[in-house]
C-alpha positions as CSV (number, residue, x, y, z in Angstrom):
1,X,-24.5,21.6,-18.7
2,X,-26.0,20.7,-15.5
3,X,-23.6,18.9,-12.9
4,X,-26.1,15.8,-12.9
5,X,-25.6,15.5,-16.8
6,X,-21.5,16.1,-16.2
7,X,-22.0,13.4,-13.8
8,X,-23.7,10.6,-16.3
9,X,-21.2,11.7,-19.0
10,X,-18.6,10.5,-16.4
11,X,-19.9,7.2,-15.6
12,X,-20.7,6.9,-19.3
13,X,-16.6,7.4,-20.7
14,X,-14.2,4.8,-20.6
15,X,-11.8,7.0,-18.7
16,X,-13.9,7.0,-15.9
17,X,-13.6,3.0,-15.8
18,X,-9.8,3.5,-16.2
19,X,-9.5,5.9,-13.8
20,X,-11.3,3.3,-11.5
21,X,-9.0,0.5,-12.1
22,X,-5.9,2.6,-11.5
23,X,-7.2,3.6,-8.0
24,X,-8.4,-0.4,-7.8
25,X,-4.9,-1.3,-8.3
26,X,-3.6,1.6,-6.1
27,X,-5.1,0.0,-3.0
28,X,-4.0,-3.5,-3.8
29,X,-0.4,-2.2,-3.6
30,X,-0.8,-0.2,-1.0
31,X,-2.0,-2.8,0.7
32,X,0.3,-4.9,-0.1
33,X,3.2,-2.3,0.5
34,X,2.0,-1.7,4.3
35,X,1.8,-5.3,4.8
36,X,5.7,-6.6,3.6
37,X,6.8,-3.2,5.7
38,X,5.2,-4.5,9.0
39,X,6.5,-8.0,8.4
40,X,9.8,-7.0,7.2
41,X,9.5,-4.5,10.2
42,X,8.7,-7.2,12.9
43,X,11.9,-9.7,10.9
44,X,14.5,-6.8,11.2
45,X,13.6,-5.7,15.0
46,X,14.5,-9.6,15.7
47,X,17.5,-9.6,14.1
48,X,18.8,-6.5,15.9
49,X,18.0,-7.5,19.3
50,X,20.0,-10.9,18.4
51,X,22.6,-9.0,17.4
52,X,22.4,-6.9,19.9
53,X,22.2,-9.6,22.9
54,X,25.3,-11.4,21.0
55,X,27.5,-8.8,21.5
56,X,26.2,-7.6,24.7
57,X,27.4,-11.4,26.2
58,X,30.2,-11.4,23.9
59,X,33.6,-10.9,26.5
């Protein structure tokens, strides 16, 4: 069996699709991972300096 006719047996199965969506869905969360960890990132760097600048003024 030639590679090209591997190749069109591939496309042609369902698992092929599957294995599509799973990597589909894989970069949506990843996405979506990265994103909340630079937010949450940026959120908790603000916090500490508060904290930080509270009880650096604090006598």
């Amino acid at each position: 069996m030639s590679k090209f006719v591997a190749l069109k047996k591939f496309i042609k199965d369902q698992d092929g699709a599957a294995l599509a969506e799973y990597a589909v869905a894989l970069a949506v969360i990843t996405g979506a991972t990265i994103t909340a960890m630079q937010l949450l990132g940026t959120n908790i760097g603000k916090v500490v300096n508060s904290v930080a600048g509270v009880i650096q003024y604090t006598p």
